[in-house]
N, C-alpha and C positions, 0 to 999 in steps of 0.2 A: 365449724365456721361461725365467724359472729354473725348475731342475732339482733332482735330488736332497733331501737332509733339510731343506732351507731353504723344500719346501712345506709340510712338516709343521709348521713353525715357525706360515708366515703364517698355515694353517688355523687353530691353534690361536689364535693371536694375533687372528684374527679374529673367532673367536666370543668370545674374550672382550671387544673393544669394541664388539660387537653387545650384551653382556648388558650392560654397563656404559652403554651407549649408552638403552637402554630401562630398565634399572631403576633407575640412578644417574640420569639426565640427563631423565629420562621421556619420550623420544621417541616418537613414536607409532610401533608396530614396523611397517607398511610405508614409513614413510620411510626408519627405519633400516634395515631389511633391504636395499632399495633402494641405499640409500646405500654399506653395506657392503659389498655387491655390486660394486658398481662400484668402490671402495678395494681390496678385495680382486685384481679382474683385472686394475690401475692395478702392484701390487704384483707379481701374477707375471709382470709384465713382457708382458701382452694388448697385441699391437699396437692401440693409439689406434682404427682403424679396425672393428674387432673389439670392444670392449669393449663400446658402446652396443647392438650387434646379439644378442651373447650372452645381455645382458642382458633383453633384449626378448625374442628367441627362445626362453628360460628362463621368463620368466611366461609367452607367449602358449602353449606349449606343457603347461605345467601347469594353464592354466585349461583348454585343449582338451580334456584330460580329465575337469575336477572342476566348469570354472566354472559351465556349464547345472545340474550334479547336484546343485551346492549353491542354485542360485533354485531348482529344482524340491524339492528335497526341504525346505529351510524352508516354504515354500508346503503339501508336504503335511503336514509336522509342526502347520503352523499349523491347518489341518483337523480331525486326529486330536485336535488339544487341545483345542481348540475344542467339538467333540459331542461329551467324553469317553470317548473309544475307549482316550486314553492310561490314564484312571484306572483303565479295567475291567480293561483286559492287566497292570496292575501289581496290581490285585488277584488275579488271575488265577495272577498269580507270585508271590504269598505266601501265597494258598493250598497250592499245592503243593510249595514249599520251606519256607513259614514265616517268621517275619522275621527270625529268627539270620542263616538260611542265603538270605535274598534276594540277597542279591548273588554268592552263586556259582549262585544260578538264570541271573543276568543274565549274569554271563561265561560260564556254558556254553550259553546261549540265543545271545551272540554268537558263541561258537566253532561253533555251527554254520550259522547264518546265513551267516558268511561264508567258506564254502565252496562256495558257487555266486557270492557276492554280494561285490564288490571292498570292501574294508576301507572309503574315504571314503564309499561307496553306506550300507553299512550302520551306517555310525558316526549318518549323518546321519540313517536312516530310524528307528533304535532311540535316538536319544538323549533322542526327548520321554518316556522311561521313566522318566529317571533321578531328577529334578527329582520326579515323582509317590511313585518310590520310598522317595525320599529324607523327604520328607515323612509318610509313613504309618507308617514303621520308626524315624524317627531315627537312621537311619546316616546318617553324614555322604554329602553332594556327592562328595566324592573320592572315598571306596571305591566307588562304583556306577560314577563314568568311571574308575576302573580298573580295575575288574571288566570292563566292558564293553569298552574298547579294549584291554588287554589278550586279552580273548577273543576279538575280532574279528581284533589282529596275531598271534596265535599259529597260529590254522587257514589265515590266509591266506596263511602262510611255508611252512606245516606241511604240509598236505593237499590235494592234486592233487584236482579240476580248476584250482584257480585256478592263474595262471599260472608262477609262480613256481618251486613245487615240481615241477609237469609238466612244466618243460627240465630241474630237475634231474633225474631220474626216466631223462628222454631221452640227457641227459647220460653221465650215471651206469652207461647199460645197467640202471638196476634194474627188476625185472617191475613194470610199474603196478599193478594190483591188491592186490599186498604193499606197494608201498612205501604205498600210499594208505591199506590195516592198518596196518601199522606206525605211518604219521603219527598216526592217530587214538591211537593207543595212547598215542606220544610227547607228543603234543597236550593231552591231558585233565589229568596231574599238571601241566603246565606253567603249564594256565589255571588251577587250581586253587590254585597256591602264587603265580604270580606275578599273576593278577588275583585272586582272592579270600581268601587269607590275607594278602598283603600290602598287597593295597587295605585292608584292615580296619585292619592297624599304622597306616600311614600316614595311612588316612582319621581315625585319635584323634589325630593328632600336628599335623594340618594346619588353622587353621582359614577355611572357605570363608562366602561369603556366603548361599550356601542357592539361588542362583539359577546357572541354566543359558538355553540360549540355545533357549526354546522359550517360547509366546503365554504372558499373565498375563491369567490371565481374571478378571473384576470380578467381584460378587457380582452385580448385573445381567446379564453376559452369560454366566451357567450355562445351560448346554444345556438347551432347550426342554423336552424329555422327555429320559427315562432311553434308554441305546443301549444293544443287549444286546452281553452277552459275546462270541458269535458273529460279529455282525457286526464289533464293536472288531478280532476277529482276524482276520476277511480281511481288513479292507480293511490292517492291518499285513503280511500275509504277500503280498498282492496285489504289490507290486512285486518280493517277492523273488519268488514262482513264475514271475512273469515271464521272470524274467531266470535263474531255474532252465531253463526252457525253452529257452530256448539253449543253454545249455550241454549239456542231454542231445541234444536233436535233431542237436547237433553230433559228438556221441557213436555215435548210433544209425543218425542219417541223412545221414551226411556228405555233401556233392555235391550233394543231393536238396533239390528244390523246400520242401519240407517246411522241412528243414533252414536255407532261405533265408529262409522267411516267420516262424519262428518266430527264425531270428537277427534279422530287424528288429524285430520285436515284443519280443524279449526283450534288446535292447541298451539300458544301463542307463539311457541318456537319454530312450529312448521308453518305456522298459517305467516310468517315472517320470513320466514326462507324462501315458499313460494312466491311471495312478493316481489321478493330481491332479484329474485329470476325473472321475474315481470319484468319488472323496472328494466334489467339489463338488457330484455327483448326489445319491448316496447316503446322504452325512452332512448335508447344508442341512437336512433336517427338522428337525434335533436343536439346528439351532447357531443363538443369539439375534444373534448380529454379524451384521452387514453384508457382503457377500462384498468390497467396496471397501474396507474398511478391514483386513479378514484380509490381502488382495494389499499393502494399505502396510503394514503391519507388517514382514512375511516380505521385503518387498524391504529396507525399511530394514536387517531383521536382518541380511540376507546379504550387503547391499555393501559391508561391510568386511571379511568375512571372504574375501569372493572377492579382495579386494584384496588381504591378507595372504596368502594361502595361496597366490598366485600370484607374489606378490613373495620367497617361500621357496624358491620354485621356481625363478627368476632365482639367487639366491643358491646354489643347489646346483647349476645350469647352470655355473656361473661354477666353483665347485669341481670338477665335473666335468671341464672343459675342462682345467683346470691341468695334469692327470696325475699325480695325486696316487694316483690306485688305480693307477697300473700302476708306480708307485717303491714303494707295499710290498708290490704283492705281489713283485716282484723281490726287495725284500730282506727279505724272510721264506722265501722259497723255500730258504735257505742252514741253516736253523733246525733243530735236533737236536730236534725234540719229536712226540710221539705224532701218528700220520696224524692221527685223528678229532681230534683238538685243535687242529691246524694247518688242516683245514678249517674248522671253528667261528670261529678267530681273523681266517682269509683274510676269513671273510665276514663276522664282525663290524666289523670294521673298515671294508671297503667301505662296507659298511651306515653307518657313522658318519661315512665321510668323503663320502660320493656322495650321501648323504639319500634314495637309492629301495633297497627290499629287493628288488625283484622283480631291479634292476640287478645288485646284489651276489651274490643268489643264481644265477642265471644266469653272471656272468664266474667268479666261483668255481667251478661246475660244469664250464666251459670249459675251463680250465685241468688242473683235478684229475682230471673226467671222463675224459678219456683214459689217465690212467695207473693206473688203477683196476688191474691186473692185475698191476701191477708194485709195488703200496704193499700188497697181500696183505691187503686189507679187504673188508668185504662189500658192494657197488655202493649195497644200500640202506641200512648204517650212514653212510657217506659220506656218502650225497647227506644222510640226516637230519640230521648233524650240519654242512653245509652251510645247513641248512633252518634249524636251531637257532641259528646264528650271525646269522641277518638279523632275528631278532624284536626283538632290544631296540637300546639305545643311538639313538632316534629324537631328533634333535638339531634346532636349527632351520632348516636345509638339506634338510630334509623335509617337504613338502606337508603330509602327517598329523599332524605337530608341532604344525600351527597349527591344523588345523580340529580337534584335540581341545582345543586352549588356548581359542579362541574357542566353539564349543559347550559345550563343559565351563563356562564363564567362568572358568576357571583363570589366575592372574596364572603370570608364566615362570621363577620358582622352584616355584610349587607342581607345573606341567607336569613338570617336571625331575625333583622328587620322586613323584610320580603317576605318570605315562606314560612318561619314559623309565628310569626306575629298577625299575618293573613289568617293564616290559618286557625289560630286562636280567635279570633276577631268572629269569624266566620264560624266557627262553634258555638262563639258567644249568642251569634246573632241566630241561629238556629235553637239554639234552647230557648232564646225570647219564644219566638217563634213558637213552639211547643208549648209554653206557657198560655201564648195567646189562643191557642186551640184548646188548653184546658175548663179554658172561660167558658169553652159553647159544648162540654162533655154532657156527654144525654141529648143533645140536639144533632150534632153532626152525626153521619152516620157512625158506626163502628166505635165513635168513643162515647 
């Protein structure tokens, strides 16, 4: 297979006739992705027998993760919209932020959601928000998904337990307990500048349809009676405690029976299923449809996006395989520039060329983790600016790329401007951050 700068070449060159492919040509992008896919391993020289399986291996392993979570979660989304759960929790949210400041309620609502709860789980279970939000404030469609997917990619890179941050942390030798303060600390300006002052710019600059990828309810089919506040917000919190529950009992009662039954129960496909069944119990009083035709809608919604988000994932198999993350990190390893910068850069990059953060952050901590003693940094400055390097540049070689493009219904310029531009922004603003913590190293505790 080739080797050396001539994969950064085909990378490059590939996403650009992916965009040129879907916005010039208007391919339907799981064809193209698909297609590009296979051009691309055709390119770095994938033995023939290899390309079709990579290919294949790449979606079926990307839906393995997301594809159940997204039928299950349009399904519950369809519910929630349905017997107005969505409209109360959005009013809910401007009561206590207001409508200036609604949408940095919704990025720090998702920066802490998803802290127990994986970034596609929570994009999918919070995004019948945005659409209601949108509507009530007249803030644009764009600032709310980017408020919210930024807030959800910030804590999920950011803040241990999720996975990510928790090798780096292991990596790293930093004390979990600090570095999981510190993330939050780091965390908060990040979502702040890069989902909600910049969703704002962006959301006047951009302009969207007003529609998101969640039920249109007819004047006829308004909810029977009114649902109260309360109930609107279990039955929203009901999958994440779910899946909170695993995470702690995994915490508390490692090994332990306990520990077992509450990891099934709280593994995000079941603790998502039991919801739906919730929802179908709990909310049918309220909702005028039919439960046959909520089930056709939500599947229609989602079989295209389970298509695309799966065929994104083929697509960043395929760049995966080439060996394109371990040619730069070799040749940045040779680079005169500041430790903390050179970790941010490591994993920004991965992050942009491998399309998974959890991947980036992890081989970056790999690497750099070991020599922590010998680069005379603080274990938890590292690893955060590590952390900070995997939040943005989410390109379309990444699953979350497309389930923000198609939930959101973001065409793939505005994605680009919205979600990965947020998201870089927002990386940016977190390694300031970690920088500004360097200043007070020996004073603060742990650094």
């Amino acid at each position: 297979m080739i080797t050396g700068n001539l994969l950064i070449l085909i990378f490059v060159l590939s996403l650009a006739v992916l965009f040129f492919a879907i916005l010039k040509l208007k391919i339907e992008p799981f064809l193209a992705l698909i297609t590009i896919a296979i051009l691309t391993a055709l390119s770095i020289g994938m033995p023939l027998k290899e390309v079709a399986s990579t290919v294949t291996v790449g979606f079926g392993n990307t839906l393995a993760g997301v594809g159940i979570l997204i039928g299950l979660g349009v399904i519950f989304g369809q519910f929630l919209g349905a017997s107005g759960a969505v409209e109360k929790i959005a009013q809910a949210v401007l009561n206590v932020f207001g409508v200036k400041r609604s949408s940095a309620g919704l990025a720090l609502t998702g920066t802490a959601v998803s802290i127990p709860v994986f970034f596609d789980a929570a994009f999918v279970i919070l995004s019948g928000l945005i659409r209601s939000l949108a509507t009530k404030t007249g803030i644009s469609v764009v600032s709310f998904v980017t408020a919210l997917g930024v807030g959800l990619i910030v804590s999920h890179n950011m803040i241990a337990p999720t996975p990510g941050p928790l090798v780096v942390a292991e990596n790293t030798g930093a004390e979990l307990g600090l570095f999981i303060i510190y993330g939050i600390i780091v965390a908060i300006p990040a979502t702040l500048v890069g989902g909600y002052l910049y969703g704002m710019f962006i959301g006047k600059r951009i302009k969207h349809s007003g529609e998101v990828e969640e039920i249109v309810i007819e004047k006829a089919d308004l909810p029977k009676k009114e649902i109260s506040t309360s109930l609107s917000f279990t039955m929203l919190a009901l999958p994440i405690v779910l899946i909170l529950t695993n995470t702690v009992s995994q915490l508390l009662f490692p090994g332990t029976a306990i520990a077992s039954i509450f990891g099934f129960v709280g593994e995000k496909n079941v603790a998502l299923l039991i919801s739906v069944f919730a929802a179908i119990i709990f909310l049918r009083p309220y909702i005028a449809i039919p439960n046959n035709r909520l089930y056709s809608e939500a599947i229609n919604s989602a079989g295209m996006i389970i298509l695309i988000t799966g065929a994104g994932g083929a697509f960043g198999a395929v760049i995966n395989s080439s060996g394109i993350g371990d040619h730069l990190i070799s040749t940045m390893q040779s680079w005169s520039i500041p430790v903390l910068l050179l970790a941010f850069i490591f994993s920004q990059i991965l992050r942009a060329s491998l399309g998974s953060a959890t991947v980036a952050l992890v081989t970056t901590s790999s690497i750099l983790g070991p020599m922590v003693g010998e680069l005379g940094v603080s274990p938890i400055l590292l690893g955060l600016a590590i952390c900070a390097g995997g939040i943005g540049l989410s390109l379309p070689n990444d699953s979350g790329f497309w389930v923000v493009n198609r939930f959101g219904k973001l065409t793939i310029p505005q994605t680009l401007l919205a979600w990965t531009g947020g998201g870089f922004i927002a990386g940016l603003t977190a390694l300031v951050t970690v920088f500004i913590l360097n200043l007070f190293a020996g004073i603060l505790p742990g650094l």
